[in-house]
N, C-alpha and C positions, 0 to 999 in steps of 0.2 A: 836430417842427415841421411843421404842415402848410403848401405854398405851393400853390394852384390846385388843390388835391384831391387831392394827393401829399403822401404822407408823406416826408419829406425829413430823413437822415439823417446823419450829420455824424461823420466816420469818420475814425480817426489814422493814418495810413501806420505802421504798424509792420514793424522787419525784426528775424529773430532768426537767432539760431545753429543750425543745422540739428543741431549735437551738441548742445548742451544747454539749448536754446529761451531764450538769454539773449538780453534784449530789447537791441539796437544802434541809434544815432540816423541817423535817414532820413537825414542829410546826410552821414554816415561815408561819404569815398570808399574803395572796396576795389582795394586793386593786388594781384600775387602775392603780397608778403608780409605781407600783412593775415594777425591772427589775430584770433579772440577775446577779447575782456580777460579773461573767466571764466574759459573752459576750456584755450583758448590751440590750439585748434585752426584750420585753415586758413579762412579765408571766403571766398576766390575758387574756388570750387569748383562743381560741374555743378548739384549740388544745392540752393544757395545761387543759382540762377541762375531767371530768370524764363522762360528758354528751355528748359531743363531737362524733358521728356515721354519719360514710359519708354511705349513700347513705337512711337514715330516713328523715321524713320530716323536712326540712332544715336544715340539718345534725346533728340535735340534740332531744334527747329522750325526753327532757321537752317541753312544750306546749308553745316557745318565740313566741310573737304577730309577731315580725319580725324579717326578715331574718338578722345576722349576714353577710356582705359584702367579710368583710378584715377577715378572720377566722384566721390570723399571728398578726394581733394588738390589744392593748389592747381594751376594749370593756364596755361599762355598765351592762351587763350580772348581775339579780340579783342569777341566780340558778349556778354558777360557784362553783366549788368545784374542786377541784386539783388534776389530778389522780393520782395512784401510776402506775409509768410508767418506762420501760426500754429503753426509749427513742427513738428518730427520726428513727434509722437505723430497728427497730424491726419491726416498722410500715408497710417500704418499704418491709423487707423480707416477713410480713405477704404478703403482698400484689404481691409477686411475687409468693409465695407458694400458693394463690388462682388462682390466673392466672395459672400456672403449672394444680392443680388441675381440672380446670375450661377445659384446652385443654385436656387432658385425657379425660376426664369423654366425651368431645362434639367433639373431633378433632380440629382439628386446622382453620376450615370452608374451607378447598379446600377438591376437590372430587380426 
C-alpha cells in the first residue's frame, strides 16, 4: 500500500520459541513458569528477551545488578519483555554474515 510516496507495510507481531521457532500468540503473558506448548521448554529466558545483546555489558542493554548464568533458563529477570523474533536459525545466519563480513573488511589474519 502506498500512502504519500511511502510504501507502507503492514506487519504481524510475531513471537517464537528460541528452541524450536514455534510460533506463540503476541498476547501470551510470560511468568517463570511459562514453557512452550511444543517443545516445553522455558520462555522467560535472556534469549527469548528483547533486552537480550551479546557482547554489552553482561549481554543485556538494562542495568541488571547481576549477571544472568544459564541465559537458556528461566530466570527472575524483572525487565524481561518478549521480542518479536524470527527465531533461533536467524540469529546463527546473522552471526555468520558478521563473521563473513568481519574477514573481508580484515582478511582472514594469515599473511
Amino acid at each position: 500500500m502506498h500512502v504519500g510516496g511511502f510504501c507502507v507495510y503492514y506487519c504481524h507481531i510475531m513471537r517464537v520459541c528460541y528452541f524450536c521457532g514455534t510460533k506463540l500468540d503476541e498476547k501470551l503473558e510470560v511468568f517463570r513458569s511459562s514453557s512452550c506448548v511444543h517443545c516445553g521448554k522455558d520462555l522467560k529466558i535472556c534469549y527469548n528477551c528483547r533486552f537480550h545483546s551479546l557482547g554489552v555489558h553482561m549481554d543485556c542493554l538494562e542495568s541488571i545488578a547481576e549477571p544472568v548464568r544459564d541465559k537458556d533458563r528461566s530466570n527472575f529477570c524483572d525487565y524481561f519483555r518478549f521480542k518479536d523474533s524470527a527465531g533461533k536459525s536467524s540469529s546463527g545466519d546473522q552471526g555468520k554474515r558478521a563473521k563473513e563480513n568481519f574477514q573481508k573488511l580484515f582478511g582472514n589474519g594469515t599473511s
